[in-house]
C-alpha positions in Angstrom: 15.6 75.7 14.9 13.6 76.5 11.7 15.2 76.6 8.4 13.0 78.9 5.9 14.5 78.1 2.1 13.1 81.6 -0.2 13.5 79.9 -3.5 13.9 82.3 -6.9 11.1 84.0 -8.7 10.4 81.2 -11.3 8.1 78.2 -10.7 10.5 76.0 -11.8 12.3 77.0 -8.5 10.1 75.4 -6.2 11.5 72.3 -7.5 15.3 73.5 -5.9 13.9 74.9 -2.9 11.6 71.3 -1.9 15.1 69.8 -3.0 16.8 71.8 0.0 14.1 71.2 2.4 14.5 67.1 1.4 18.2 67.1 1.4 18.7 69.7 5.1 20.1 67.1 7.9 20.2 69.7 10.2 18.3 69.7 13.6 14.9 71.4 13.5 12.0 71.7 10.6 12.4 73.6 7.2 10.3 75.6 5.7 9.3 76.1 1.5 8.2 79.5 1.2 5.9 79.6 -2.0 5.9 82.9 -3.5 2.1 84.3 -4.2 2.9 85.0 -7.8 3.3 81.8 -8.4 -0.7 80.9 -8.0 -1.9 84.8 -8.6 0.5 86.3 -10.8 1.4 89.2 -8.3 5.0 89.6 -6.8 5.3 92.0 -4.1 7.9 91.9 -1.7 6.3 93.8 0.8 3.1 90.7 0.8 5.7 88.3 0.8 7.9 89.3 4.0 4.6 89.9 5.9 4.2 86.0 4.6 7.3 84.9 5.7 7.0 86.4 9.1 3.8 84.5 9.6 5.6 80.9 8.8 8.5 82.0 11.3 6.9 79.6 14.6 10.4 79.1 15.9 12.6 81.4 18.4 16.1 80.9 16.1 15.7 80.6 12.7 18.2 79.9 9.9 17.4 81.3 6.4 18.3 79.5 2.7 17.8 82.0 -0.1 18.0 82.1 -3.9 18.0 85.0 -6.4 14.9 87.2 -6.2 14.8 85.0 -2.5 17.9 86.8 -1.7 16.3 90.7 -2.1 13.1 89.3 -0.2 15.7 88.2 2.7 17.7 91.8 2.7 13.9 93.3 3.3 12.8 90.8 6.1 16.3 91.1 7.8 15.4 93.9 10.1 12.3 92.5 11.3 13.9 89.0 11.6 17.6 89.7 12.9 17.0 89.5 16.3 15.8 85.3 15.6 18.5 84.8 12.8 21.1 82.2 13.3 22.8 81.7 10.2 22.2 82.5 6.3 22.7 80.9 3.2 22.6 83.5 0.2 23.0 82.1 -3.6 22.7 83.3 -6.8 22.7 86.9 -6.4 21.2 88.5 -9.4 22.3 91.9 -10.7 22.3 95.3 -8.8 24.2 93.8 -5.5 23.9 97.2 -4.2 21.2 97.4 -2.6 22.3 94.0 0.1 24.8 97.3 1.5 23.2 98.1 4.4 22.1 94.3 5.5 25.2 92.9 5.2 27.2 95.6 6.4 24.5 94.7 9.5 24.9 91.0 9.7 27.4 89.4 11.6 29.7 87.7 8.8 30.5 84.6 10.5 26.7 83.3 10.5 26.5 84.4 6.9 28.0 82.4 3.6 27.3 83.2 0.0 27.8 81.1 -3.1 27.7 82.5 -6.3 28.3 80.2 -9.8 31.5 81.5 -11.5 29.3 82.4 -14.7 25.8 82.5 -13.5 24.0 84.3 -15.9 22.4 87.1 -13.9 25.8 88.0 -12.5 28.8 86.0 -12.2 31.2 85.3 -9.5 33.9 87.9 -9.7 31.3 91.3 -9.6 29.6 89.8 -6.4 32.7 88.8 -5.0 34.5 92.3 -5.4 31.6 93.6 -4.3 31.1 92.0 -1.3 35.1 91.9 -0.1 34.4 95.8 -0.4 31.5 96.1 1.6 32.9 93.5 4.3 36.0 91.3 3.6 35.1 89.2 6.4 31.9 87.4 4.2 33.0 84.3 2.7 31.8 84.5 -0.4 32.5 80.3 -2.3 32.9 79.9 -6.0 31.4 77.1 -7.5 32.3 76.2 -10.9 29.1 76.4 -13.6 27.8 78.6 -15.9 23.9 78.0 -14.6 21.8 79.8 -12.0 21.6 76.2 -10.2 22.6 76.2 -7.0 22.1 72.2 -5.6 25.1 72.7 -2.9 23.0 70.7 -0.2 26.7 69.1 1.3 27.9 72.9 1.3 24.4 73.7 2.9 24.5 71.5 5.7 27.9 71.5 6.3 27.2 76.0 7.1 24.1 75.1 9.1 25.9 72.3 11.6 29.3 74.5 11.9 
């Protein structure tokens, strides 16, 4: 099993997603995608799920994904579903509208999303309203902060192992 962590669109993210990777006691390898941008200054998401899909080297994969990682993961799904396992979304920024279609697609018991109860690009109760009305079945977990940090590695491993 392959765990491939999309961190957010800063630099400064690479930090959290190495963090994931270093702190994953699950069984198989895990993977730090590195968005181009950060060496090039170019951000397309169409490079960067042809990128991802290039890492993939396992048959089941399990995906970790943060912010701006998030939207990257509602465009690989298609091309990916058929390997996914389970996925970890946090930090969902604004415009949660367009995930309709993925997760309406996504079996909801190999999906869990944590949003911050005041993260600052779109707090817990929009994304959780949202969500219940798309499918009531996603557990969407609240964790108490007003950051766009998400260091839930015990929540993490605990989804992967279950």
């Amino acid at each position: 099993m392959q765990t491939v962590v999309l961190p957010g669109y800063s630099p400064k993210n690479e930090i959290w997603a190495q963090a994931v990777v270093d702190n994953l006691k699950v069984d198989g390898s895990a993977t730090l995608h590195k968005w181009a941008h950060w060496s090039d200054g170019e951000f397309d998401i169409k490079n960067e799920v042809s990128r991802i899909q290039k890492e993939i080297v396992d048959q089941k994969i399990n995906i970790i994904a943060k912010s701006v990682g998030t939207q990257v993961f509602m465009s690989l799904l298609p091309l990916v579903k058929a390997t996914l396992h389970k996925v970890i979304l946090c930090g969902i920024p604004i415009d949660p509208v367009t995930y309709l279609q993925g997760l309406r697609s996504f079996n909801s018991s190999n999906l869990l999303i944590i949003q911050n109860s005041q993260d600052p690009f779109m707090p817990y109760g929009p994304v959780a309203v949202y969500l219940k009305l798309v499918n009531k079945d996603i557990p969407v977990i609240q964790k108490t902060s007003s950051t766009h940090d998400y260091p839930y590695y015990d929540d993490f491993n605990k989804f992967l192992s279950s």
